[in-house]
C-alpha positions in Angstrom: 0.0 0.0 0.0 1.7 3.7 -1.1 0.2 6.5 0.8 0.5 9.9 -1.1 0.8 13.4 0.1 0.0 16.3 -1.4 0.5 19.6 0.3 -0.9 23.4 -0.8 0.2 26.4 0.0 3.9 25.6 1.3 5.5 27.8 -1.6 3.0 30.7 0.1 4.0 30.0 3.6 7.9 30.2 2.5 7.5 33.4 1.4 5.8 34.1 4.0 9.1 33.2 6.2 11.1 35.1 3.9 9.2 38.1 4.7 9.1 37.6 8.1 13.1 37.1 7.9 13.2 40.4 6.0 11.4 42.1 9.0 14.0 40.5 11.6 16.8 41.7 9.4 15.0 45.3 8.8 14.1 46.6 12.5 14.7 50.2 11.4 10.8 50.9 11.2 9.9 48.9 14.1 12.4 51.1 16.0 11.0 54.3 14.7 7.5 53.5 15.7 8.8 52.7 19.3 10.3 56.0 19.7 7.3 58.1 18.5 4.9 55.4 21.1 7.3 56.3 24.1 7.1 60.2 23.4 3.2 59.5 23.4 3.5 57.5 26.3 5.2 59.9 27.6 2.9 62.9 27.2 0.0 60.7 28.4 2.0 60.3 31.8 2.3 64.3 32.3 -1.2 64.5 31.2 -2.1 61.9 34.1 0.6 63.6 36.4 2.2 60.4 36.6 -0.8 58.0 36.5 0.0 55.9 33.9 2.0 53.9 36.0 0.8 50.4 36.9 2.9 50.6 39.9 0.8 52.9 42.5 4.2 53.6 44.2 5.8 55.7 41.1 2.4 57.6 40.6 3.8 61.5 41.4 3.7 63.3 44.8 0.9 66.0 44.9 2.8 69.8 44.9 3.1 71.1 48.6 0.7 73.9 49.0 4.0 76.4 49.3 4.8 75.3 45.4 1.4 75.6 44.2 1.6 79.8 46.0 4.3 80.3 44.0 2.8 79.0 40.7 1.8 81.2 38.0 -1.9 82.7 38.3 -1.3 81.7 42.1 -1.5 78.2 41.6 -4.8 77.8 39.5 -4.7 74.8 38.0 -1.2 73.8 38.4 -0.3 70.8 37.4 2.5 68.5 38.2 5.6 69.4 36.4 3.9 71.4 34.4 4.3 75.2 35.3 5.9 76.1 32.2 5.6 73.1 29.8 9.2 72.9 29.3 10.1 69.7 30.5 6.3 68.3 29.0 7.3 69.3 25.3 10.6 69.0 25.0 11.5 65.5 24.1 13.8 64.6 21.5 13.1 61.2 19.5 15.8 59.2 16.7 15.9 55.9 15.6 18.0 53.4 13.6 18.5 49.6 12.4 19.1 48.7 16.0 18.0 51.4 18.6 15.2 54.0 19.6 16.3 56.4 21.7 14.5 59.5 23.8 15.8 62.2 25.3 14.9 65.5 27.0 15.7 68.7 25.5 15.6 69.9 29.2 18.3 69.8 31.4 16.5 68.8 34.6 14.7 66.0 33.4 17.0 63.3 35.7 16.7 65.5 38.7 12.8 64.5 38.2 13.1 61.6 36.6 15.3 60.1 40.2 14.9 62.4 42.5 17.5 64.9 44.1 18.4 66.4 47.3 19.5 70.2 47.2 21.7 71.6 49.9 21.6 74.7 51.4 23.1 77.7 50.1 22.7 80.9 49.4 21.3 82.7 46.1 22.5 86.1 44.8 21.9 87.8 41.7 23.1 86.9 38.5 22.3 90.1 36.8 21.2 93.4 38.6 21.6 94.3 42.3 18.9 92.5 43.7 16.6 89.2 43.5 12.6 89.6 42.9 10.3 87.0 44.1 6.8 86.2 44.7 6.7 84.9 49.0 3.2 84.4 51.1 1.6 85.8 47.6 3.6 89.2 48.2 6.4 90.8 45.9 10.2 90.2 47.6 13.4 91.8 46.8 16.3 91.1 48.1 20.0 91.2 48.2 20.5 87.5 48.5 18.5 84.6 50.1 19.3 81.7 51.8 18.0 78.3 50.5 17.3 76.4 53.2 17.4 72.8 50.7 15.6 70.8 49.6 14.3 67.0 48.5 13.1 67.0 44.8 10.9 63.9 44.7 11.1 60.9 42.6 8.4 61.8 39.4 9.1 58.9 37.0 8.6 60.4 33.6 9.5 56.8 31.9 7.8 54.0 32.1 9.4 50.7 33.7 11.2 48.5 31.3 8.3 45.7 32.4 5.5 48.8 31.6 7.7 49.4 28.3 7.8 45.9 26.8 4.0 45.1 27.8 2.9 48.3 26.5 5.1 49.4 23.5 7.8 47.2 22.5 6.3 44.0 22.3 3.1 44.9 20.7 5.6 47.1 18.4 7.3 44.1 17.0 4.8 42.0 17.1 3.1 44.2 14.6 6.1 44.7 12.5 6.5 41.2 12.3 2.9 39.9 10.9 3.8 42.9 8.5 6.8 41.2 7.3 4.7 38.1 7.3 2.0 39.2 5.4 4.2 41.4 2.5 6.0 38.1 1.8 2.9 36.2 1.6 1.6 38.9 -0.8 4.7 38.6 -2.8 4.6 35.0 -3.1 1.0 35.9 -4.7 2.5 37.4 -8.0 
């Protein structure tokens, strides 16, 4: 007795692994759209003043009442890390064959980002003769000031590397790859 086999489709389903191996080979758009998710990700964290964290613990520290005084329009409305919008809008993405990479157009960003401890010291002018302030809601100058320091709390802007791969990178790749999949499937169709 001779059994025969005959199998459809397998010439489809190889180019359907070539295109997948094509998108394994050719990360450079997968890379791309991770950068552009993690500045959104990262704009949806400010928006949610550090709520998109699934770790309560990283979720940001209220403002003191002092630093919500000494806000602009007296506090209204101040938001975390947001009194100017600097730090919010200033975020730098590039990306290549092998890397996405993000980066803050602000200075201060890692002084958020981990926390910082300021020691006191005293404040003079930089320019001028005397310092102008807003204290207890009223108009201050002065000559010089001393800071008394200060702990800058932890505000993670990023998220966690566990946060990232659940939320960005693997569905990222995931998606690049059934793309690959499916192109070389399609090609196989001509």
């Amino acid at each position: 007795m001779q059994v025969s086999l005959r199998v459809k489709g397998v010439k489809k389903f190889a180019n359907g692994i070539k295109g997948l191996r094509n998108g394994i080979q050719n990360k450079r758009p997968a890379f791309a759209k991770v950068a552009v998710q993690y500045r959104g990700w990262i704009g949806r964290n400010f928006q949610a003043e550090g709520g998109l964290h699934s770790d309560t613990r990283l979720k940001w520290k209220a403002l003191k009442k002092s630093t919500k005084e000494n806000r602009r329009k007296g506090g209204g409305g101040a938001k975390i890390l947001q009194d100017t919008g600097a730090l919010k809008g200033r975020w730098e993405i590039s990306s290549g064959p092998s890397f996405a990479r993000i980066k803050s157009g602000v200075h201060y960003s890692s002084v958020h980002e981990k926390g910082a401890s300021i020691k006191p010291h005293v404040i003079r002018p930089k320019r001028g003769k005397a310092l102008k302030f807003k204290f207890k809601g009223k108009t201050v100058f002065a000559k010089s000031v001393k800071h008394p320091g200060a702990k800058i709390p932890r505000r993670k802007i990023f998220p966690t590397n566990a946060q990232a791969n659940r939320d960005i990178i693997v569905p990222v790749f995931g998606e690049h790859l059934m793309i690959s999949y499916r192109k070389g499937l399609r090609k196989g169709d001509r």
